[in-house]
N, C-alpha and C positions, 0 to 999 in steps of 0.2 A: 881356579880361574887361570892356571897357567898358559891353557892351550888358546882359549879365549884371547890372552893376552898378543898372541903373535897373529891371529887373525885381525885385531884390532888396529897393529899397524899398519894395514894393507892401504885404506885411504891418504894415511898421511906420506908411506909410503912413494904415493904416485908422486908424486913430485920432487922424491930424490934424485932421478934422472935428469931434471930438468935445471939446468944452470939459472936458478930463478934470478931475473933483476934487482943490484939492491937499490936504496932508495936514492942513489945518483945513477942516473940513466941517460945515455947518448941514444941519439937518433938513430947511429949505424946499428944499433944494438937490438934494435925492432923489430924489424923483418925475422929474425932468428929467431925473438924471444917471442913473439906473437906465434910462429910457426909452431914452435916447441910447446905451446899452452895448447894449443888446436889441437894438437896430439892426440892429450888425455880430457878434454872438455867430450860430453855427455851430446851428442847430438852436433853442432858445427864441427865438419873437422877440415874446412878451408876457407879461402877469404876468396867471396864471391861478390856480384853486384847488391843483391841485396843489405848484407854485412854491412860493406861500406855505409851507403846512403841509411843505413840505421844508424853508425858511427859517426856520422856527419850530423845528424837529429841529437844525438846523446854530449855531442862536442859544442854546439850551441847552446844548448840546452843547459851544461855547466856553466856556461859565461853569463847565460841569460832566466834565469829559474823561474822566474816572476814575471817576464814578458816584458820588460820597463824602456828593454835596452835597441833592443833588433828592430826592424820593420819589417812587413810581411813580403817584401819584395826583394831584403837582400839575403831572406831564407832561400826563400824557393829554390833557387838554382843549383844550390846545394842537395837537396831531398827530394828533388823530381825520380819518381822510380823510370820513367822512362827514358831518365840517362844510365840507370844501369852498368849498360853494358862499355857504355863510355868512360862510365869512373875506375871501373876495373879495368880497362885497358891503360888508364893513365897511371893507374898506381903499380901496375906489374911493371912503368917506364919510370919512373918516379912519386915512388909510394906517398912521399908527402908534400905534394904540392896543393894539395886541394886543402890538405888541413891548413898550410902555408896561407892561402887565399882565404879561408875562413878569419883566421888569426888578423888578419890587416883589417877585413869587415868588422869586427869584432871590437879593436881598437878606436878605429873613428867614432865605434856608436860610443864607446866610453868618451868621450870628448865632447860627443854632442851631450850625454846626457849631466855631463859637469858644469855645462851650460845652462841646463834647462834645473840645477837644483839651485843655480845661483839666485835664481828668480822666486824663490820658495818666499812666502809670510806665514805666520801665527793665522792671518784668516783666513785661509786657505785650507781651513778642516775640516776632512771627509774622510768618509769611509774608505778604505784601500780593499781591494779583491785581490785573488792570486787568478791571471790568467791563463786562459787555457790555449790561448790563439795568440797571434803575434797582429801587432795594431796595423791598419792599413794605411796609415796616411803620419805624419810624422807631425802634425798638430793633436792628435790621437795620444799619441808613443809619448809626445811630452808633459800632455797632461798624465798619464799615467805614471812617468817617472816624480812628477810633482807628490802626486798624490803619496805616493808609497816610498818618499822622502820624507813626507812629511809624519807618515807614521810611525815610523823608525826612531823621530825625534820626539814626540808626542811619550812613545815609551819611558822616556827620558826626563820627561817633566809631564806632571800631572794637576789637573787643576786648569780653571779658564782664563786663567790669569798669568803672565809670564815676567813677572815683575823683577830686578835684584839681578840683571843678565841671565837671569835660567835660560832663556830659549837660545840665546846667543852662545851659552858654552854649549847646551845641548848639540846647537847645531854642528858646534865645531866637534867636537868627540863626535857626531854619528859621520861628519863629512870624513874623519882620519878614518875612521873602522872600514866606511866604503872603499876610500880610498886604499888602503891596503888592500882589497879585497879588488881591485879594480888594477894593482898595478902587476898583480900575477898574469890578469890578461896583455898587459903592456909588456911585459915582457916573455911573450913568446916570440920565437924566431927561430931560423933555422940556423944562425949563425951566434955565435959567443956564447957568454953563456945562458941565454933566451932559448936554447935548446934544449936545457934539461927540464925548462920549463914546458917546452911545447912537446918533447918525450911524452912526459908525464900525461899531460893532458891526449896526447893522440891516445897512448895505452890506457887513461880510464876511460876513453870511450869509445876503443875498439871493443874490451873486455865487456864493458858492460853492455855491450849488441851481439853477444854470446846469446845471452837468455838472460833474462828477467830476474836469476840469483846470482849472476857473477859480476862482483865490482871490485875494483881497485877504491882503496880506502884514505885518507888522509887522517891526518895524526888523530884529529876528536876522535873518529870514527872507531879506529883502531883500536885505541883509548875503550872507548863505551864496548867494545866486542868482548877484547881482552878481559874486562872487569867484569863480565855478564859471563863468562866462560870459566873465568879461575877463580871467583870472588875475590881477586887480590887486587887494591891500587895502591899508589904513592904519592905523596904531597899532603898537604895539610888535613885534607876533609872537610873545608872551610867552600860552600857555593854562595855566589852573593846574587842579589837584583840591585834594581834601580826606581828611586820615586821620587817624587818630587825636587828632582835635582839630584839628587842625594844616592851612594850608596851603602848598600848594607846587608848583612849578615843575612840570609834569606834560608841557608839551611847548613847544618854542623851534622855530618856524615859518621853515624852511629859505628864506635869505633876505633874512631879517624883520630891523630894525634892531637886535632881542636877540640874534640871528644873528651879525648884522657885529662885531658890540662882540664877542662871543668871550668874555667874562667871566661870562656865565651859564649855568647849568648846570643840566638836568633834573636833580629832586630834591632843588634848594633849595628850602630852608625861607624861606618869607616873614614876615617878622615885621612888618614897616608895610608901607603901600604913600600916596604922600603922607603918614606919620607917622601911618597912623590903624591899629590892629590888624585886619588882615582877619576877624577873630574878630567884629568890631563892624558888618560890611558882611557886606550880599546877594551873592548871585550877581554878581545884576544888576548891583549899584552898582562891583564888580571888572572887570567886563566892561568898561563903559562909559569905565573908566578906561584901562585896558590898550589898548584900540580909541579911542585918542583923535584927538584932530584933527592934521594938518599943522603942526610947529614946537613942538607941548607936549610937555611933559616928564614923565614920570612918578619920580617919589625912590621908589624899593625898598629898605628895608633887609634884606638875606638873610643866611641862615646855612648853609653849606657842609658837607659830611662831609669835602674836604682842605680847603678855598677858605677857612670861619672865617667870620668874620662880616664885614660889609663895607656901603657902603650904597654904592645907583650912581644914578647920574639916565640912565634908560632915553627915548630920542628917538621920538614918534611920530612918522613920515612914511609916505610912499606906496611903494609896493614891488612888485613882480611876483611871484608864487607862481609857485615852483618845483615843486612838488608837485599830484599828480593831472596831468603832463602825457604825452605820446607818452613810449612808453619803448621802445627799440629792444636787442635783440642780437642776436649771428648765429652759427650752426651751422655745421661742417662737417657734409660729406654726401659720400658717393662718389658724389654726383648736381651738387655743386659745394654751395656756400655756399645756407644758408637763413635769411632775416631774422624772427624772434620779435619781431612787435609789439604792446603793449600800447597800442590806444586808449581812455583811461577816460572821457571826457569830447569833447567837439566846441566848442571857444572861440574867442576872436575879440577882441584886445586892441588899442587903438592903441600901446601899446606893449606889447612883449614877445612878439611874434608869434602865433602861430595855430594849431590843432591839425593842420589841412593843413601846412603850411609845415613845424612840428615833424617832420611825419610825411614829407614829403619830402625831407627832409633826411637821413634816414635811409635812405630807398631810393636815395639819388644816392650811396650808399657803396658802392650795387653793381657789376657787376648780380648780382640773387641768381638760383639757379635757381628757389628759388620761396617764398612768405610766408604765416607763419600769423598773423592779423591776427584779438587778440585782443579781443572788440566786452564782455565778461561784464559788466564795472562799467559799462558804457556808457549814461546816461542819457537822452544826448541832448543838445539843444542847438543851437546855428542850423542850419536846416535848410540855409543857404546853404558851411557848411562840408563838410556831408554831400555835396553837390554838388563842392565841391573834392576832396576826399578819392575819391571817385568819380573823378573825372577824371581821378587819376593813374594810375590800373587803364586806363581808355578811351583812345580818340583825341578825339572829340566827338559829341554826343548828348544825347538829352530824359536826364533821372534821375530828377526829380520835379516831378509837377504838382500844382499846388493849388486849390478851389476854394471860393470864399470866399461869406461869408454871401448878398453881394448878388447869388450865381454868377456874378461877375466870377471870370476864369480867370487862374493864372500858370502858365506851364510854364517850370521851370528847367532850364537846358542847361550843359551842358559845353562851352564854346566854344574850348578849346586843343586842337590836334591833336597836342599831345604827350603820351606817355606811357610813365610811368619803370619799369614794371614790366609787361612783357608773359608772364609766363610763369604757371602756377597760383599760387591764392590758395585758400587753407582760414581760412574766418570762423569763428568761436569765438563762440557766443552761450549765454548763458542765459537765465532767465526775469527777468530784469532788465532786461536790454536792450529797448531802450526809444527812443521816439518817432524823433529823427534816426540816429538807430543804425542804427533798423530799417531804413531808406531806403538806408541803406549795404550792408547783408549784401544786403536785396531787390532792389536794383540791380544787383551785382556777380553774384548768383544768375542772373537776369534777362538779361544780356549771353552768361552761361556762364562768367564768368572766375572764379565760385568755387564753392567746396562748402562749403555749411553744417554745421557739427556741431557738437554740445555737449546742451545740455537739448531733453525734447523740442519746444518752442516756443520764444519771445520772449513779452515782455510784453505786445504789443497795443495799442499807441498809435498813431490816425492822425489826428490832430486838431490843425492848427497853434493855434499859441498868437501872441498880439501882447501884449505888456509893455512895462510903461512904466519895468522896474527899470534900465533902461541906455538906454531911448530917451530918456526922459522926466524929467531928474532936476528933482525938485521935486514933480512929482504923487505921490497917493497909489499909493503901489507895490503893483501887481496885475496879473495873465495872464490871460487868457481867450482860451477856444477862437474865434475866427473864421473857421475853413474844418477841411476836409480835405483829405489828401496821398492821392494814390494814384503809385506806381512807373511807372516806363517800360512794363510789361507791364499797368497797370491794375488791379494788383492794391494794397488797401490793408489793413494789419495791425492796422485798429482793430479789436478786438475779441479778433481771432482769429491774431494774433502772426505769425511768420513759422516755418514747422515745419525741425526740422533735417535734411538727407539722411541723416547719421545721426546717430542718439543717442549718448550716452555716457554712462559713469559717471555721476549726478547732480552736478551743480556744487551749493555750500553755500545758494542764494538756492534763495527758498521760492518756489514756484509763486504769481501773486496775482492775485486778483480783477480781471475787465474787464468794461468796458462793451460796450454791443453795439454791431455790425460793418455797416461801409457796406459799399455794394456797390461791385462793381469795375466799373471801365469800359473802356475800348474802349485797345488799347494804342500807345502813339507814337513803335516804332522807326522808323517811315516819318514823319521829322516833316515836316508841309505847311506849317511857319510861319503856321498860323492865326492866330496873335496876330501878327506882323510886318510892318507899313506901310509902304509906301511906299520912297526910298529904300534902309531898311537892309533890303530884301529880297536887293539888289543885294552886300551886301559876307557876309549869311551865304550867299547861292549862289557867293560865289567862296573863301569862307575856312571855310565850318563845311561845307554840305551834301556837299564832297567827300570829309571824311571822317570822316563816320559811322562809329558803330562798329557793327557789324552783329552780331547771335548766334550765339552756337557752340555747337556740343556736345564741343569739344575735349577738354572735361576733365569736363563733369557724364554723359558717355556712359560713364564707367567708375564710376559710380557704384554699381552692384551690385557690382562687380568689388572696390568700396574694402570693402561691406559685407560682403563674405564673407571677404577677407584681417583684416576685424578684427573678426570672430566667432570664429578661428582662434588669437586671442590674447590673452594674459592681460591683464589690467587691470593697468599699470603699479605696482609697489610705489612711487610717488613721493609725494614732498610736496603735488602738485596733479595729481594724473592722467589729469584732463580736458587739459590742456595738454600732457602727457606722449604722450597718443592722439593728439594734434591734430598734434604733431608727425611721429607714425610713421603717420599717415593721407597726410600729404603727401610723404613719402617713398613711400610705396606709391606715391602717384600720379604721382610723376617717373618712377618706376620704370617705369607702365603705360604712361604718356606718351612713354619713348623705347622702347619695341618697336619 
């Protein structure tokens, strides 16, 4: 995997040029560092009028997510496309004045709308929607800030009854949360330090008017990429809720040092946390503590339904998630053993191994006769894993190529000529499935070694990403798109997903919105080692080019044959039915497979 290894840098690569921002950032620092991202982003490579007035929609849109706060009149003037050509001319004279003049609109409306929660009661209970529109009239905008105030606290205390001050501390904890959350917009500006605030905000939403995968992150976010990437967090493993006033232990993160201690227990009631009553702290400030640093301590005192009362000193450290990994079991079959695998993720950890590895670990329990390799929760993730995970199906061969902003080329290869599982494979996709995921069903599709079934698509992601939330620690944590992937066959699923052989039952994820489709290019099961210099031409023509893996139609040639044997039958009465079909599709096909 040596040679593999130095092609694999090339994405993360792109961004060593680039003097990235860290996460204190000046205004003057903008114009360069925006420039310098344009560079190597996949598709924009300048700041035009449209960019703007999308960045302008994306800049509101952070201040205002829910519709509660703005009016529809003091948007507009902002996101009119046919001032265009007028906002680019103001920003080439002074790049941020317009964001400057948002920021003050912005402001006022938090003031009005501190007004309009003052007024809030207990019978004032309705339903809250999440808007798609900004309200037209500001008797509109207030009932709506009501309403979805009042949700907020309702979460808070449950039951029709608000007796014993609940509704009155509730209110005060949701109003501090807001408020916190309220005074990041109050302090933007373009002077003191309300700059690094309003930095920050112009850059995530210039970035994120790139394209529809590029965002600048804040620490949760970060936080949840990082931990879905390397399987490693820090802090307790301790997530709590909220009920009837009260909070409490809602889930102890398998693993996690609340974990090993053995002494806690979902559904304790928390009564301090450091001695202070969670009743007097945010979200936020719970979080922060719970997710603490390497060697601190957190003091809980809890209250138990057998356990009593008790107080423990809970250890933050570093730890491996066990959870969201490969998850393997296996079937009899009068066809011999079949392995049921759940890939939900594609990770990559220095410690704690790899979603490949996981996953081959579980096919060296065989041999099975054949694998239903389930892709539904599958997000994605380094595209270099996809590649791994590929390989164990193949002998050696292109999987995925990529090409990037500067149309500098990578084609990644499978370089081992071993491989643990030669018999049919049935992928399991739905409309979720997604980015490296998809690399995996369309390569293995693509070879012949599987059949796709589940929803009628995938989601539609073909657009690498480079991050700095794991290359880069210290810079401000952000992804953006710098290339496209296209499959061994040239075919790539931005847009347009990868379709199922056959459908099934609907899986619970909702069909969702994509962006539009590159074209496919010329396919690389004949690879020429275009990219390959010199010497190491000599050791892939003696170790990789003999053995290619070439395509078959061994198992997708029965593919009507699968279609009509499961037209023929009922739709399993199971708990997951898609998975139940997925199962007795691949039994059909052992079945066709040994005629």
């Amino acid at each position: 995997m040596r040679m593999l290894a130095a092609v694999i840098g090339l994405s993360a690569a792109l961004f060593a040029s680039v003097e990235l921002p860290s996460q204190e950032l000046f205004l003057e620092e903008l114009p360069e560092v925006i420039e310098r991202l344009l560079q190597h982003h996949e598709g924009k490579r300048e700041i035009d009028g449209e960019l703007l007035v999308d960045s302008h929609k994306r800049f509101l849109e952070r201040v205002d997510p829910q519709k509660v706060y703005l009016l529809e009149h003091e948007v507009n003037p902002f996101v009119d496309r046919l001032r265009e050509k007028e906002f680019l001319r103001l920003f080439e004279r002074c790049p941020f004045a317009i964001y400057e003049q948002m920021a003050q609109v912005c402001k006022k409306a938090v003031y009005r709308a501190r007004s309009a929660r003052a007024q809030v009661h207990p019978v004032d209970n309705r339903l809250t929607v999440r808007h798609s529109y900004y309200a037209s009239s500001e008797e509109e905008l207030l009932s709506r800030m009501r309403v979805w105030y009042l949700s907020q606290v309702c979460e808070r205390v449950s039951g029709e009854t608000f007796s014993d001050g609940r509704w009155e501390r509730a209110c005060e904890i949701v109003e501090d949360e807001i408020r916190a959350d309220e005074q990041s917009i109050l302090e933007l500006s373009q002077r003191g330090s309300g700059q690094k605030a309003l930095a920050q905000a112009i850059l995530e939403s210039v970035v994120a008017s790139f394209d529809v995968h590029s965002k600048v992150m804040d620490g949760q976010q970060a936080r949840k990429m990082r931990e879905n990437l390397t399987k490693r967090s820090c802090g307790t493993g301790i997530e709590v809720g909220f009920d009837n006033g009260s909070c409490f232990i809602e889930k102890i993160v398998e693993g996690s040092p609340a974990d090993t201690m053995g002494s806690l227990h979902v559904h304790d009631r928390i009564i301090a946390i450091n001695g202070v009553s969670p009743e007097k702290m945010t979200r936020g400030n719970i979080e922060s503590l719970l997710y603490g640093k390497e060697g601190e301590k957190v003091a809980l005192e809890l209250e138990g339904r057998s356990s009593g009362r008790r107080r423990l000193d809970v250890p933050c450290a570093e730890y491996t998630l066990l959870e969201g990994r490969v998850r393997g079991s296996k079937q009899r079959t009068k066809y011999g053993p079949i392995a049921v695998v759940e890939l939900p993720g594609l990770y990559r950890a220095e410690k704690g191994g790899s979603s490949h590895e996981d996953l081959q670990r579980i096919l060296e329990q065989g041999p099975f006769a054949g694998i239903v390799l389930d892709l539904r929760k599958n997000l994605g993730g380094y595209i270099t894993e996809a590649v791994d995970v590929v390989g164990l199906f193949i002998k050696t061969g292109v999987v995925v190529s990529a090409v990037y902003a500067g149309k500098e080329k990578a084609i990644f290869r499978d370089l081992d000529a071993l491989c643990l599982h030669t018999g049919p494979v049935v992928v399991l996709i739905s409309s979720r499935t997604a980015s490296a995921a998809e690399i995996i069903a369309q390569a293995l599709s693509d070879y012949g070694r599987a059949i796709i079934v589940g929803d009628v698509r995938s989601f539609g992601k073909g657009s690498v990403q480079a991050q700095t939330v794991t290359e880069r620690p210290g810079a401000l944590p952000f992804k953006m798109t710098v290339g496209r992937f296209h499959s061994v066959s040239g075919i790539s699923p931005q847009g347009k997903g990868i379709y199922a052989d056959i459908v099934l039952a609907p899986s619970p994820f909702a069909v969702l919105e994509n962006a539009s489709s590159y074209e496919d290019i010329a396919p690389l099961f004949v690879d020429r080692l275009e990219d390959i210099e010199g010497n190491e031409r000599k050791w892939y023509s003696s170790y990789y080019l003999p053995f290619l893996q070439h395509p078959t139609d061994k198992y997708r040639k029965h593919i009507r044959a699968l279609r009509e044997k499961r037209a023929r039958r009922l739709v399993p009465n199971e708990q997951d039915p898609q998975l139940a079909e997925a199962v007795e599709i691949l039994q059909d096909l052992l079945e066709l497979v040994s005629r």
